[in-house]
C-alpha positions in Angstrom: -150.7 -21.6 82.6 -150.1 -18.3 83.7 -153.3 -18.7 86.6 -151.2 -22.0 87.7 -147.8 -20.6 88.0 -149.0 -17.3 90.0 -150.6 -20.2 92.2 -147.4 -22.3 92.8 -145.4 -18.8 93.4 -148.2 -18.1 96.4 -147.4 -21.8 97.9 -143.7 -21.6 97.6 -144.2 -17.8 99.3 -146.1 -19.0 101.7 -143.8 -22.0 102.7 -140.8 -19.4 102.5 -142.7 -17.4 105.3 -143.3 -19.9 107.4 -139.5 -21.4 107.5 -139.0 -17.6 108.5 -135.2 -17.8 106.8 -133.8 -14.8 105.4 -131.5 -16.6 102.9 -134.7 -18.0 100.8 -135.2 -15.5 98.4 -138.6 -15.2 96.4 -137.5 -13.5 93.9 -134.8 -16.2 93.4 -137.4 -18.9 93.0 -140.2 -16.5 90.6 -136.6 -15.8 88.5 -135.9 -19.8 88.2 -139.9 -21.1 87.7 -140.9 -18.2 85.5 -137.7 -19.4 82.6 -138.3 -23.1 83.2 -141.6 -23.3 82.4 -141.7 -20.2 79.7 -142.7 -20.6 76.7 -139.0 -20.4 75.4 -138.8 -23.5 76.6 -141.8 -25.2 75.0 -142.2 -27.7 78.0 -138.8 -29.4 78.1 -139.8 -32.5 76.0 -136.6 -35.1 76.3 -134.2 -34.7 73.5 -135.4 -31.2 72.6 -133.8 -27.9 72.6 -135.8 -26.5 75.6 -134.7 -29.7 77.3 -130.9 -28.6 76.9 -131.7 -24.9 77.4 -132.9 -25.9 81.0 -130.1 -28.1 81.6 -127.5 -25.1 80.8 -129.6 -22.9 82.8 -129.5 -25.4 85.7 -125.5 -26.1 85.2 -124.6 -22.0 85.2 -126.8 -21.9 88.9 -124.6 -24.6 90.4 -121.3 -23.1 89.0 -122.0 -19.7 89.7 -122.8 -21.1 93.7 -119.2 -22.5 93.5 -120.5 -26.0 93.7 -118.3 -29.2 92.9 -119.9 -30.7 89.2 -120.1 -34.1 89.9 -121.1 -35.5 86.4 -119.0 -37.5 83.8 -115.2 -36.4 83.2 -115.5 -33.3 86.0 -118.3 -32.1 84.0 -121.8 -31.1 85.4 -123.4 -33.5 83.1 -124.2 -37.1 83.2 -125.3 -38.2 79.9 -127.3 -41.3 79.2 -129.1 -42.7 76.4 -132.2 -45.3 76.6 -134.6 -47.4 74.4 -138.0 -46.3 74.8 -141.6 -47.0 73.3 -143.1 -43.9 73.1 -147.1 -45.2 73.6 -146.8 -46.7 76.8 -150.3 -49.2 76.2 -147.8 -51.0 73.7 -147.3 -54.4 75.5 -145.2 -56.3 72.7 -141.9 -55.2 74.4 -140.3 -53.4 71.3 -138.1 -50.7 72.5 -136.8 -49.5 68.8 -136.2 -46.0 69.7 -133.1 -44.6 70.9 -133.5 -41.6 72.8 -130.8 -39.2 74.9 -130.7 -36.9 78.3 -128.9 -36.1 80.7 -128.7 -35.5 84.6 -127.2 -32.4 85.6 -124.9 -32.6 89.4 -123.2 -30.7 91.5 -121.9 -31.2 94.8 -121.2 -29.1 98.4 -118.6 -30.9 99.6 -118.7 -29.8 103.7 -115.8 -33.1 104.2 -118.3 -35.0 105.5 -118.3 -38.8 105.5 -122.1 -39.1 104.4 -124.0 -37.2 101.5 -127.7 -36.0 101.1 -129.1 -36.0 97.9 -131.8 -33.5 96.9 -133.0 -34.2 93.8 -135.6 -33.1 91.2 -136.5 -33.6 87.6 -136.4 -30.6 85.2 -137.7 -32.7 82.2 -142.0 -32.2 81.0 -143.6 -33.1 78.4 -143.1 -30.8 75.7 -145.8 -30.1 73.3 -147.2 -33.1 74.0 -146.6 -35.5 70.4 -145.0 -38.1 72.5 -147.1 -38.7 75.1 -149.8 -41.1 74.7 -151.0 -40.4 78.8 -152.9 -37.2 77.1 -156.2 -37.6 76.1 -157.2 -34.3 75.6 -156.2 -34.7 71.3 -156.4 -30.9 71.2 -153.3 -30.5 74.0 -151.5 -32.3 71.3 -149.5 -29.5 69.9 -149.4 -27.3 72.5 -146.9 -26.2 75.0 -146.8 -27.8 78.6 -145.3 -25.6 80.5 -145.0 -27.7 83.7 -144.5 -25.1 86.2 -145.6 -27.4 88.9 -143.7 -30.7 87.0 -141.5 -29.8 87.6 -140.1 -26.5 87.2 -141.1 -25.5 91.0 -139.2 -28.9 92.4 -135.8 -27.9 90.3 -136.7 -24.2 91.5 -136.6 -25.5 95.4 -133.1 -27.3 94.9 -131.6 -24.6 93.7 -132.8 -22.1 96.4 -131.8 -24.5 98.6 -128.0 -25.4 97.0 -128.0 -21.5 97.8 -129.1 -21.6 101.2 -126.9 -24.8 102.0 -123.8 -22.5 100.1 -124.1 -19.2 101.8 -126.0 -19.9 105.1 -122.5 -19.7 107.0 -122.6 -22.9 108.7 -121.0 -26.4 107.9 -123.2 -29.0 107.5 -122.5 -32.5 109.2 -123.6 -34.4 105.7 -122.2 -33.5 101.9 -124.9 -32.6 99.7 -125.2 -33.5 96.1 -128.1 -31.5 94.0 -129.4 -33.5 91.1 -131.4 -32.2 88.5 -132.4 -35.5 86.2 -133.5 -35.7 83.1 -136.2 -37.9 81.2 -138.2 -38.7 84.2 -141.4 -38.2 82.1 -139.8 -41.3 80.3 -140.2 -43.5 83.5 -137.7 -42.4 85.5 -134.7 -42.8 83.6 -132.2 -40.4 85.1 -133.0 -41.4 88.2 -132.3 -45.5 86.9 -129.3 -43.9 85.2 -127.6 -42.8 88.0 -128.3 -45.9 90.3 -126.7 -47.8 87.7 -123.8 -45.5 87.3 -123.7 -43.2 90.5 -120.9 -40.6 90.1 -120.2 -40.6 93.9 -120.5 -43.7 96.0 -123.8 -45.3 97.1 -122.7 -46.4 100.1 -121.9 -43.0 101.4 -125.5 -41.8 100.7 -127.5 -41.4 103.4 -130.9 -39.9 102.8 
């Protein structure tokens, strides 16, 4: 894990380097991938502790950029709950476990009349026990630290929620930073907040 995080840290370097911005800060984005896909963490399974640890962690990052929260009730969180078969070969359609996450929001509000959304999941897959994609049975167990799934993606909207905050120029288009959760569970933040958008869909453009 360690070999493959050093690895994404080079890439995300090297892309910073080659934007040439001063506001994209490496340190910013080694600080943010190195506690999402610690150990601490043990691989941000849905539903688990690490799971709500990176949500908090990801909620503090937009306040402390003065962002808007754009979740349920003014919060930063959108909570959702979903039926879900846990082996994913099981074609009888039985959906008898009830499962909860929750996507995390905020919002740059530059008065614009169209929002961008940059989004990424923060979810992984834990320690494994729920996945039936790994067929390696002695992963089973063992923490998955996702650095690259998808610790680095979350890591790159919040460097650039930062850059979007500070760079000292307005924006023509709002921007709303989604973090979702359960995507490892097909997707269903993302579906969540289709279903339930917390800002109109009409007035997303990208």
């Amino acid at each position: 894990m360690k070999l493959y995080l050093l690895l994404v840290l080079l890439i995300a370097v090297a892309l910073l380097q080659a934007c040439g911005h001063s506001h994209f800060s490496e340190s910013r984005l080694k600080k943010h991938i190195t506690y999402l896909a610690s150990d601490e963490l043990e691989g941000r399974g849905t539903q688990t502790r690490g799971d709500s640890l990176a949500a908090i962690y990801i909620a503090d990052y937009f306040k402390s950029l003065g962002l808007v929260p754009k979740g349920e009730n003014k919060s930063w969180y959108q909570p959702f709950s979903f039926k879900f078969n846990h082996n994913p070969w099981d074609t009888t359609g039985k959906y008898e476990n009830t499962m909860r996450s929750k996507n995390v929001i905020g919002f740059l509000d530059n008065g614009a009349k169209y929002t961008v959304v940059i989004g990424a999941h923060y979810d992984h897959m834990g320690r494994g026990l729920d996945s039936a994609w790994i067929k390696d049975k002695k992963a089973y167990g063992q923490i998955h630290n996702g650095a690259d799934d998808n610790a680095s993606g979350v890591a790159g909207i919040l460097e650039l929620a930062h850059y979007f905050v500070t760079n000292g120029f307005k924006e023509k288009n709002n921007f709303l930073f989604i973090a979702f959760g359960a995507e490892e569970m097909h997707m269903r933040g993302s579906i969540a907040f289709c279903e339930k958008p917390t800002i109109k869909l009409s007035s997303i453009n990208y």
